[in-house]
MDTraj code that builds the backbone (N, CA, C; nanometers):
import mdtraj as md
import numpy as np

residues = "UNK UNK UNK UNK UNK UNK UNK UNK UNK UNK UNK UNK UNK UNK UNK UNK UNK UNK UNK UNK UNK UNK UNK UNK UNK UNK UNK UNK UNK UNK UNK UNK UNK UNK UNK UNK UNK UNK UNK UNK UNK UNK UNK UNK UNK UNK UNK UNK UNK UNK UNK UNK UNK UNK UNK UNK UNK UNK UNK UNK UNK UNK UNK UNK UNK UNK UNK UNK UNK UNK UNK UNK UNK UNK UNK UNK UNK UNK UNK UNK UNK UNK UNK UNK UNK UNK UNK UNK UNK UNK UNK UNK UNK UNK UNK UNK UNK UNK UNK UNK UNK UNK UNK UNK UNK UNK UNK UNK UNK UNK UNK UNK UNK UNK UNK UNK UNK UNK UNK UNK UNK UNK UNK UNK UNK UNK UNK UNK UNK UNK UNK UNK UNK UNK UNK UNK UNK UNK UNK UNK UNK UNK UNK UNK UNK UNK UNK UNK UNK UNK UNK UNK UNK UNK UNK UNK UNK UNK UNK UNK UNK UNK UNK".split()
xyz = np.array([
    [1.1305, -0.5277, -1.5209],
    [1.0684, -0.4516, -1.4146],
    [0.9451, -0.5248, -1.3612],
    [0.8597, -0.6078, -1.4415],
    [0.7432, -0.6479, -1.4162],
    [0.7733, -0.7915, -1.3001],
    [0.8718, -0.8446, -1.3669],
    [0.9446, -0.9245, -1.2179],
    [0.9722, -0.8964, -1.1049],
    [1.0458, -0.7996, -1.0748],
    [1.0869, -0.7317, -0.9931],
    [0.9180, -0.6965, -0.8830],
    [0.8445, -0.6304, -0.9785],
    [0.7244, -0.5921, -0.8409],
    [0.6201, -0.7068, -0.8463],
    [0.6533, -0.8216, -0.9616],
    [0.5604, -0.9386, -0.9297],
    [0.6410, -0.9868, -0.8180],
    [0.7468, -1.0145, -0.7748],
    [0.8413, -1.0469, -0.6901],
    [0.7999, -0.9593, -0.5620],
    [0.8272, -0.8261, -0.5806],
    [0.7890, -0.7616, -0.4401],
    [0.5823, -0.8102, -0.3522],
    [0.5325, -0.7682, -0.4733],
    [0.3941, -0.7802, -0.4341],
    [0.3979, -0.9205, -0.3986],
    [0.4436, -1.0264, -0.4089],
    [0.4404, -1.1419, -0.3380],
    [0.4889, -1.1726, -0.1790],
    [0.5778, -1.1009, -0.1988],
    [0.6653, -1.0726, -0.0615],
    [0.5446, -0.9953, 0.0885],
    [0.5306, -0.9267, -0.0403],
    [0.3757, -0.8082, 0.0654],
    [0.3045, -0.8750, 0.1168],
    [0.2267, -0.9255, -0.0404],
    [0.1186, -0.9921, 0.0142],
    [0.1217, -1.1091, 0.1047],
    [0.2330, -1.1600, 0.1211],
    [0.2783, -1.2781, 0.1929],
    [0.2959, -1.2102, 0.3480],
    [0.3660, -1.1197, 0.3553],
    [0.3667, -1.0664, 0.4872],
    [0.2219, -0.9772, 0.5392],
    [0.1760, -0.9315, 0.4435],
    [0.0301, -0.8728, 0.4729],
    [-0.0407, -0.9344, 0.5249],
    [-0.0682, -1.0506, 0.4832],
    [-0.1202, -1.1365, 0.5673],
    [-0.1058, -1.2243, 0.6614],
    [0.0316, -1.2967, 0.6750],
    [0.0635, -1.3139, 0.8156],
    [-0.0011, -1.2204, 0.9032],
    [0.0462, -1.0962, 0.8983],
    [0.0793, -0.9884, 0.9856],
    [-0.1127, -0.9344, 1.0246],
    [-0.2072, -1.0112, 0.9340],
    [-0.3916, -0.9719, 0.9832],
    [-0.3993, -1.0614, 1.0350],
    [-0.3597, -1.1734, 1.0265],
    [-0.3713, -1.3071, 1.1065],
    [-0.3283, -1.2862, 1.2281],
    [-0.2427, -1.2433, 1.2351],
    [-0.1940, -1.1798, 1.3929],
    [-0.2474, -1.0931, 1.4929],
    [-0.2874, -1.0206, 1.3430],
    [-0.4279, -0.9071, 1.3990],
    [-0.4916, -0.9291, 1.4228],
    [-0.6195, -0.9832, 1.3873],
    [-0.7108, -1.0405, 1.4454],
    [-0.6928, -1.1632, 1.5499],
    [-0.6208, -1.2593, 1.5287],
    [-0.6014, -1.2957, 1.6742],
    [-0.5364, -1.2630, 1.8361],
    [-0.4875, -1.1241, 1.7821],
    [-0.4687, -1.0219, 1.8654],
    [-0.5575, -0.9603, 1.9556],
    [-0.6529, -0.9188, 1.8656],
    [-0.7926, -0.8408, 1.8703],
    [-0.8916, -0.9770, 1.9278],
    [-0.8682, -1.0441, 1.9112],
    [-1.0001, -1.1591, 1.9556],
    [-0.9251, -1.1951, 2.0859],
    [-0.8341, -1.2333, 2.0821],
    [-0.7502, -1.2583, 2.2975],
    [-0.7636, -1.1259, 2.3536],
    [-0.8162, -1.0011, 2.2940],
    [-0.7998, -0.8889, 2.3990],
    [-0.9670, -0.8772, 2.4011],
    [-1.0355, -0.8948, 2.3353],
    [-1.1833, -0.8828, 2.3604],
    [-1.1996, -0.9810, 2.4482],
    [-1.1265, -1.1562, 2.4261],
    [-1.1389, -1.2421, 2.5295],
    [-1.1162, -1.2219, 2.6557],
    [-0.9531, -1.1139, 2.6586],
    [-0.9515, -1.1284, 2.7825],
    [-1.0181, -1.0255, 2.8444],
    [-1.0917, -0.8890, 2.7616],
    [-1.1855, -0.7721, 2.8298],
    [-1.3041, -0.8338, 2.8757],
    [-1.3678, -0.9108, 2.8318],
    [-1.5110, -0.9804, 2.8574],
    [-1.5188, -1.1016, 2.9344],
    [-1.4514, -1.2073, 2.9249],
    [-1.4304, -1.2823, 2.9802],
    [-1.3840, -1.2979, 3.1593],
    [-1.2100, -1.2239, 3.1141],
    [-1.1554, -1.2432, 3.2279],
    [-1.0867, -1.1109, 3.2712],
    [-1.2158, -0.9877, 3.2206],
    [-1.2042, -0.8781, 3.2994],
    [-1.0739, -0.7962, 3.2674],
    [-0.9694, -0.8579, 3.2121],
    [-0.8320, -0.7987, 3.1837],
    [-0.7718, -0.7883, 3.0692],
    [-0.7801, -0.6727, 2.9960],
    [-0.7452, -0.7098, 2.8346],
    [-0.6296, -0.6559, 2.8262],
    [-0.5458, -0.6743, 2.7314],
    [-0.4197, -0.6987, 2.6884],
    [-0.3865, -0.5327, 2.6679],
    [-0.2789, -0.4640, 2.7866],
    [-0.2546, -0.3309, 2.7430],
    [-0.1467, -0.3081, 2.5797],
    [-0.1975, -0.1856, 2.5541],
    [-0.1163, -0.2078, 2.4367],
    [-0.1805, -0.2268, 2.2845],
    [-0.2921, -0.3014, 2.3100],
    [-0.3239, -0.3494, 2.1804],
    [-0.3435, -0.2579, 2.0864],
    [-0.4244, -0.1287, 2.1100],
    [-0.4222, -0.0358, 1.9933],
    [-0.3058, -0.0064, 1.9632],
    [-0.1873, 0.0232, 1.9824],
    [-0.0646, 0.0468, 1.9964],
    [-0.0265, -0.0728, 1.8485],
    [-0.0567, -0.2119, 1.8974],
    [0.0506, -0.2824, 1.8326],
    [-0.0658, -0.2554, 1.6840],
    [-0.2159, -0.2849, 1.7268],
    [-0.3004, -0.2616, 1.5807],
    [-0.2410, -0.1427, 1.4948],
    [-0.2510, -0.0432, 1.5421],
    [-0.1798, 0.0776, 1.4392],
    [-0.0776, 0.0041, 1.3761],
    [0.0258, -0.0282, 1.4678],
    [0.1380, -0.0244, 1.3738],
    [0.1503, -0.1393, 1.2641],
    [0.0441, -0.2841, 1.3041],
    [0.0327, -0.3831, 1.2580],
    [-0.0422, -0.3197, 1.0493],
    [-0.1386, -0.2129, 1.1135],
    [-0.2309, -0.1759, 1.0089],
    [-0.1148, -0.0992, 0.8575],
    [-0.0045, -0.0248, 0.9685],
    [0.0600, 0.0206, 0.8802],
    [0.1567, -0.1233, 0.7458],
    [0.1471, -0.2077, 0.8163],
    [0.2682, -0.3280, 0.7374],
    [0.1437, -0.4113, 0.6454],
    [0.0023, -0.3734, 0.6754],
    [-0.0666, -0.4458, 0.6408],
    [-0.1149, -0.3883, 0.5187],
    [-0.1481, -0.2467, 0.5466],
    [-0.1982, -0.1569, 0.4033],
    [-0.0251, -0.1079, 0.2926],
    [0.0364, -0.0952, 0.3665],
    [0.1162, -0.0428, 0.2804],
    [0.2736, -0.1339, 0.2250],
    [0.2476, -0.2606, 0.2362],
    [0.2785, -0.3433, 0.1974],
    [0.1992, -0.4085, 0.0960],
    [0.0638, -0.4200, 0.0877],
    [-0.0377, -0.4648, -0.0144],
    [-0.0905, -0.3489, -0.0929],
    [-0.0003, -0.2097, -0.1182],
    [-0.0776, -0.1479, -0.2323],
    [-0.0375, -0.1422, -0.3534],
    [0.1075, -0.2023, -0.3486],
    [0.1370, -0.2171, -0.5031],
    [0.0687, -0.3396, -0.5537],
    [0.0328, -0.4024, -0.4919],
    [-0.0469, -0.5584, -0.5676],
    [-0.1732, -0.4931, -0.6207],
    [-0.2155, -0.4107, -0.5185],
    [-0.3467, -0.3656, -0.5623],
    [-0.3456, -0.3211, -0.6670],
    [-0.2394, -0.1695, -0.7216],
    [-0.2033, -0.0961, -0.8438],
    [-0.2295, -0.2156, -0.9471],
    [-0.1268, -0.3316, -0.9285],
    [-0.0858, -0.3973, -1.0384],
    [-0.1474, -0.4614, -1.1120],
    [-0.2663, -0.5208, -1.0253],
    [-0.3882, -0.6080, -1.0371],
    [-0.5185, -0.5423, -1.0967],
    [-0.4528, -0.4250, -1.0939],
    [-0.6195, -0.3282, -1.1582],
    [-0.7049, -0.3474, -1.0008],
    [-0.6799, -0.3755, -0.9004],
    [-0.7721, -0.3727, -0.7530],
    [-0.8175, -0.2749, -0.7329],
    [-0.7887, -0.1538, -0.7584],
    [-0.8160, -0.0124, -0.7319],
    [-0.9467, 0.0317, -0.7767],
    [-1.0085, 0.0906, -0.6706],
    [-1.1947, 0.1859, -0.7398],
    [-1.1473, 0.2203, -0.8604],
    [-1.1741, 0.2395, -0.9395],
    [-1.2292, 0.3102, -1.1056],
    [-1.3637, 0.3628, -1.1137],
    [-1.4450, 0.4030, -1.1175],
    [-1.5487, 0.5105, -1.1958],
    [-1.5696, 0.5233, -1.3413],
    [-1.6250, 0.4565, -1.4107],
    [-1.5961, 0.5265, -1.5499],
    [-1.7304, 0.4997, -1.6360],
    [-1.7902, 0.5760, -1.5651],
    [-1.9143, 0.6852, -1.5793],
    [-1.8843, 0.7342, -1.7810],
    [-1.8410, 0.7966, -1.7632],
    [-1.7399, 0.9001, -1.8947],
    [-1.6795, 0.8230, -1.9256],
    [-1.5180, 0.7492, -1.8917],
    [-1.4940, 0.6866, -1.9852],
    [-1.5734, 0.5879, -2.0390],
    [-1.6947, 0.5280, -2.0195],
    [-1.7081, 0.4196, -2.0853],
    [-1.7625, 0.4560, -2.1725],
    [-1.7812, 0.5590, -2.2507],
    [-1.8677, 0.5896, -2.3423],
    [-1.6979, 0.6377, -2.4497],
    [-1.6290, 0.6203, -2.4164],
    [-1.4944, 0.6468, -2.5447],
    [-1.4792, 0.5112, -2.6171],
    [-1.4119, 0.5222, -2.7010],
    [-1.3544, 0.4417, -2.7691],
    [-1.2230, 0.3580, -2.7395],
    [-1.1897, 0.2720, -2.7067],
    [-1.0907, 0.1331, -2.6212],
    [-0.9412, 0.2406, -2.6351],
    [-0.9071, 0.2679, -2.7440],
    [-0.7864, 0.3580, -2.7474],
    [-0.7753, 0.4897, -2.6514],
    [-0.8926, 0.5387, -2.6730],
    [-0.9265, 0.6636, -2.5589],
    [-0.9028, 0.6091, -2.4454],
    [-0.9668, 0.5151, -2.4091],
    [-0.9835, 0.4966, -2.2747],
    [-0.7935, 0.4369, -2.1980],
    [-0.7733, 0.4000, -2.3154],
    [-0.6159, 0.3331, -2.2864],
    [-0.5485, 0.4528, -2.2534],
    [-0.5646, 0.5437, -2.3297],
    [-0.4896, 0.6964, -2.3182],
    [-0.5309, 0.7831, -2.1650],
    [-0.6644, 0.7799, -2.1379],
    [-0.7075, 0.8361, -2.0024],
    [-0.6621, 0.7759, -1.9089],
    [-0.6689, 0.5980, -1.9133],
    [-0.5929, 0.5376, -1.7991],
    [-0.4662, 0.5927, -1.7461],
    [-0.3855, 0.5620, -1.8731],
    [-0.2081, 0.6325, -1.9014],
    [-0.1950, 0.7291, -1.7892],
    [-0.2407, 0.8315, -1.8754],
    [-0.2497, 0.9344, -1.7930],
    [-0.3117, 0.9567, -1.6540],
    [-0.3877, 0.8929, -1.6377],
    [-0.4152, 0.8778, -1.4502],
    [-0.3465, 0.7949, -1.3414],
    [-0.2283, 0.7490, -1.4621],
    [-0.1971, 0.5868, -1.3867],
    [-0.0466, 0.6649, -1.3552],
    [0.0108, 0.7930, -1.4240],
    [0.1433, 0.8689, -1.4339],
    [0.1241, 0.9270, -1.3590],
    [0.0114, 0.9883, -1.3511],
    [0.0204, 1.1191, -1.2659],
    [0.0164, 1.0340, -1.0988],
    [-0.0967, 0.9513, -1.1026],
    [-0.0817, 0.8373, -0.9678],
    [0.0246, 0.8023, -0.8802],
    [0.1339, 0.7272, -1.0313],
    [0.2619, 0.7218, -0.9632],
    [0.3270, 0.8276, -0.9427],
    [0.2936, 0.9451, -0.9759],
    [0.3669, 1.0694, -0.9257],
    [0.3629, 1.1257, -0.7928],
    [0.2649, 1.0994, -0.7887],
    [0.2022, 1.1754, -0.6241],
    [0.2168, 1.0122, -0.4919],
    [0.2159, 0.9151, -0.5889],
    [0.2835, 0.7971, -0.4811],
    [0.4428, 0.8264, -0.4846],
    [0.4972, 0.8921, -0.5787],
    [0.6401, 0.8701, -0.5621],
    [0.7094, 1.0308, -0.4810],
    [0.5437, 1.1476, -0.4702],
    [0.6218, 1.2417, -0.3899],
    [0.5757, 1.1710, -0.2492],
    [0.4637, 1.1110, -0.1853],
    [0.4212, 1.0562, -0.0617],
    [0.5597, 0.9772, -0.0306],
    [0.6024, 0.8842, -0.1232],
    [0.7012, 0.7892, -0.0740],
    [0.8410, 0.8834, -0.0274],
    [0.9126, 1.0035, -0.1242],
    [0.9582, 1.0547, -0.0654],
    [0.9924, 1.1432, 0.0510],
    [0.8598, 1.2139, 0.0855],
    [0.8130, 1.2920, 0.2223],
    [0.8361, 1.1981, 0.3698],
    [0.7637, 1.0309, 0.3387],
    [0.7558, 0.9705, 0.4330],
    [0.8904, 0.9058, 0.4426],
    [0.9858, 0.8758, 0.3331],
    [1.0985, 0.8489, 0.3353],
    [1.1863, 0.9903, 0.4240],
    [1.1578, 1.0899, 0.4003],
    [1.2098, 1.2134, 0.4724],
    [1.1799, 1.2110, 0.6365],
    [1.0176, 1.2185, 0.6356],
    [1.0097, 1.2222, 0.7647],
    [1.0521, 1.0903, 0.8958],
    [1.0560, 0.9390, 0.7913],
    [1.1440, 0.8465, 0.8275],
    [1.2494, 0.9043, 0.8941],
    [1.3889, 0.9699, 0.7918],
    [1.4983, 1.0245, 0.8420],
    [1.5126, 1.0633, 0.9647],
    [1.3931, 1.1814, 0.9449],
    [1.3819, 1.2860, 1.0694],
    [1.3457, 1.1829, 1.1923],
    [1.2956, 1.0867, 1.1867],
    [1.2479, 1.0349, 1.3123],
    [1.3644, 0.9381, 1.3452],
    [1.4437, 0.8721, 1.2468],
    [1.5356, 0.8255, 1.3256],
    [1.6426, 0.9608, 1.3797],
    [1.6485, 1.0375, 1.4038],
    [1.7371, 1.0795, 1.4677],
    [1.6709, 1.1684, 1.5651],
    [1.5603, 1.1933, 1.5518],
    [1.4748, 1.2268, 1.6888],
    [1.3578, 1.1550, 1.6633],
    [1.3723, 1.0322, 1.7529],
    [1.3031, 0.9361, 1.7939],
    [1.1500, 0.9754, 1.8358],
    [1.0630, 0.9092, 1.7789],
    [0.9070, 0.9403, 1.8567],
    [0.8962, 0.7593, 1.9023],
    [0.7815, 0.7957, 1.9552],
    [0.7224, 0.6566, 2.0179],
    [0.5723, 0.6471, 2.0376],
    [0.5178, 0.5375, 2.0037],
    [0.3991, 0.5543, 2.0384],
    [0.3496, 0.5467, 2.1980],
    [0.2236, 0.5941, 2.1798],
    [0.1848, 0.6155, 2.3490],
    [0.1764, 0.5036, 2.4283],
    [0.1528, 0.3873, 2.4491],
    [0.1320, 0.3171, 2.5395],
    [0.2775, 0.2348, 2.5579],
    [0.2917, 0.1510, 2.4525],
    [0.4244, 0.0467, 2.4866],
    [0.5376, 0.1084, 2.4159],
    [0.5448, 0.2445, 2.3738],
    [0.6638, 0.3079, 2.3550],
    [0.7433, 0.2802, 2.2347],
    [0.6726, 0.2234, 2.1021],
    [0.7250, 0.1539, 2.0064],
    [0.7213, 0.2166, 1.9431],
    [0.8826, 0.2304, 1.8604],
    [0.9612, 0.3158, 1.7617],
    [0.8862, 0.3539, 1.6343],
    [0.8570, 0.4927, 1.6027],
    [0.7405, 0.4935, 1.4741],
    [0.8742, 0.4812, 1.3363],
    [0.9727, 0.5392, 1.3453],
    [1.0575, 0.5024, 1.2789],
    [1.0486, 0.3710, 1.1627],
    [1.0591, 0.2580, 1.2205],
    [1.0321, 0.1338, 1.1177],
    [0.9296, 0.1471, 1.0265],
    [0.8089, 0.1996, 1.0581],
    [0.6829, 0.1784, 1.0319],
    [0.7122, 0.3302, 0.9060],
    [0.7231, 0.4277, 0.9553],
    [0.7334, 0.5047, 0.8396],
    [0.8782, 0.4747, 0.7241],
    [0.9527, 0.4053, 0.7527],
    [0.9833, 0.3448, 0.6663],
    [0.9443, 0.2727, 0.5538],
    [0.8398, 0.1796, 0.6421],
    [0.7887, 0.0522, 0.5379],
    [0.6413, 0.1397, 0.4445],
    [0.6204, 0.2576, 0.5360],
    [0.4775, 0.3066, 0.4785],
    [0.5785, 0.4009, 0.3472],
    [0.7159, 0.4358, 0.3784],
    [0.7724, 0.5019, 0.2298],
    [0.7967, 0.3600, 0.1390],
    [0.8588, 0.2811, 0.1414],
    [0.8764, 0.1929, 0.0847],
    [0.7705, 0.1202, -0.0117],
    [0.6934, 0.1052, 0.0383],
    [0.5212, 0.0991, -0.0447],
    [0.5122, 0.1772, -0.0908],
    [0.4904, 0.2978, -0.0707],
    [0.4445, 0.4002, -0.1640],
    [0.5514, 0.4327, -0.2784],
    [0.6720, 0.3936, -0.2819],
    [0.7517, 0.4066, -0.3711],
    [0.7513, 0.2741, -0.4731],
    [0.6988, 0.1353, -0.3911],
    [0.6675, 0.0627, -0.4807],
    [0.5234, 0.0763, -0.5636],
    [0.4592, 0.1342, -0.4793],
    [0.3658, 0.1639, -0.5577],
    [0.3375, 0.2676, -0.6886],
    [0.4276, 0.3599, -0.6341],
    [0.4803, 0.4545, -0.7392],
    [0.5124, 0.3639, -0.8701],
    [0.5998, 0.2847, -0.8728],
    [0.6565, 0.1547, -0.9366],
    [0.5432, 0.0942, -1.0406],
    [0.4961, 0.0191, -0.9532],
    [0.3425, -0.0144, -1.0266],
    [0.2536, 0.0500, -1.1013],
    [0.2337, 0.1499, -1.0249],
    [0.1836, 0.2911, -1.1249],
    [0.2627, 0.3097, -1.2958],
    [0.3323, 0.3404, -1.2587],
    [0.4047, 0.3843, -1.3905],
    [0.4030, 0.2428, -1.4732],
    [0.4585, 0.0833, -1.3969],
    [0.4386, -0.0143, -1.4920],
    [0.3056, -0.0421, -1.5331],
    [0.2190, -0.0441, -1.4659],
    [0.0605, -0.0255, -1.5602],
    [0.0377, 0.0905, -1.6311],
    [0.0983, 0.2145, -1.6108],
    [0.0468, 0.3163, -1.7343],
    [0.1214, 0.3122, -1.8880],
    [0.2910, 0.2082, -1.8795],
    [0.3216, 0.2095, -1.9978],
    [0.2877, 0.0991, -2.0189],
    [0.2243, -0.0195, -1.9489],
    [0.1019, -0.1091, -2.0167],
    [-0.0154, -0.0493, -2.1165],
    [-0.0623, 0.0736, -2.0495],
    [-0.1389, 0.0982, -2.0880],
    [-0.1375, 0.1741, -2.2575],
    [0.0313, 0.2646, -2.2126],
    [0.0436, 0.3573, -2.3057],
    [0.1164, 0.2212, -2.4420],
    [0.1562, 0.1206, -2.4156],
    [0.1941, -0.0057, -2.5064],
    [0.0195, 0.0132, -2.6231],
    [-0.1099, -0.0211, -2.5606],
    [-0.2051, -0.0441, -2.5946],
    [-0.2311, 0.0430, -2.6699],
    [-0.2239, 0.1374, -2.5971],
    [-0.2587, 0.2662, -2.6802],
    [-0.1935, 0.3357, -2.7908],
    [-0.0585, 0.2881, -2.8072],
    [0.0546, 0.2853, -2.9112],
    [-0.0120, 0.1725, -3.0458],
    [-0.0624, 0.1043, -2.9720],
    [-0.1433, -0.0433, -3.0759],
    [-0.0234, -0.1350, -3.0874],
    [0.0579, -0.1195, -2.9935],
    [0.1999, -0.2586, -2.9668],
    [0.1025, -0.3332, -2.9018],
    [0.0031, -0.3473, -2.8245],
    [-0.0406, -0.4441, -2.7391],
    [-0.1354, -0.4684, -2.7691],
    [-0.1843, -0.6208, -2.7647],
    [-0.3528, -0.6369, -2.7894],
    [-0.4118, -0.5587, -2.6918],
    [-0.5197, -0.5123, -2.7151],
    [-0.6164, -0.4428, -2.6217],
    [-0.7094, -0.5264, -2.5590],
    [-0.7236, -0.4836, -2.4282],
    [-0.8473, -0.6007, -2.3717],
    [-0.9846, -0.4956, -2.2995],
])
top = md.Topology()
chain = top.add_chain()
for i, resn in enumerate(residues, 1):
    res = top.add_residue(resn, chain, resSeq=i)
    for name in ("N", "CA", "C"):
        top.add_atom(name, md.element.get_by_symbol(name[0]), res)
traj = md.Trajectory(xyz[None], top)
């Protein structure tokens, strides 16, 4: 399994970033052409949204996987390494739970939109794809979730060195 989303999160992150590179040189020819030469590129919020969606939700299982994510641990740091392995666990299950009901809803409302089509407002572009790829992440992320909490719950079993 740990192949599998080291494999995906590469894929992401590989397209995540193409896809800001684009963005921002998107965003810099439409400020060029608003300031410059008076005429900026219609559309652009249009393509930014949808660009933002391939950009965040393609790079959140790397984040999960990598430990990238805010933590707080105010409270936990005052437990003992096993405790704290056990609190992770458990925040890291319940995590992928609520990524794996998001992934299904948006996988649903996906459905619903391919067969009654929306579009965004200016250049008329299909939201369809995009809530696709925003279920698809969240189900990989779901993924990740659960493979870092039985990392965690390994540690906390004392199968794993602890770090």
């Amino acid at each position: 399994m740990k192949k599998i989303i080291a494999y995906w999160n590469r894929i992401g992150i590989w397209i995540s970033g193409t896809v800001m590179i684009a963005m921002m040189l998107l965003t810099s020819l439409d400020v060029l052409g608003r300031y410059v030469f008076k005429h900026p590129i219609s559309g652009t919020a249009d393509i930014t949204e949808v660009m933002m969606v391939v950009i965040v939700f393609l790079a959140l299982s790397d984040t999960a996987s990598s430990g990238g994510h805010i933590s707080v641990e105010v409270v936990t740091s005052q437990l003992s390494r096993r405790k704290q392995h056990f609190m992770k666990m458990v925040t890291l299950f319940f995590s992928g739970l609520i990524s794996a009901v998001l992934a299904w809803r948006l996988g649903s409302n996906a459905l619903y939109t391919l067969n009654n089509p929306e579009y965004t407002d200016v250049l008329a572009l299909p939201i369809a794809p995009f809530l696709c790829i925003s279920a698809a992440g969240c189900g990989m992320l779901a993924v990740a979730f659960v493979g870092v909490a039985c990392d965690s719950l390994l540690k906390f079993l004392g199968r794993q060195e602890m770090h």
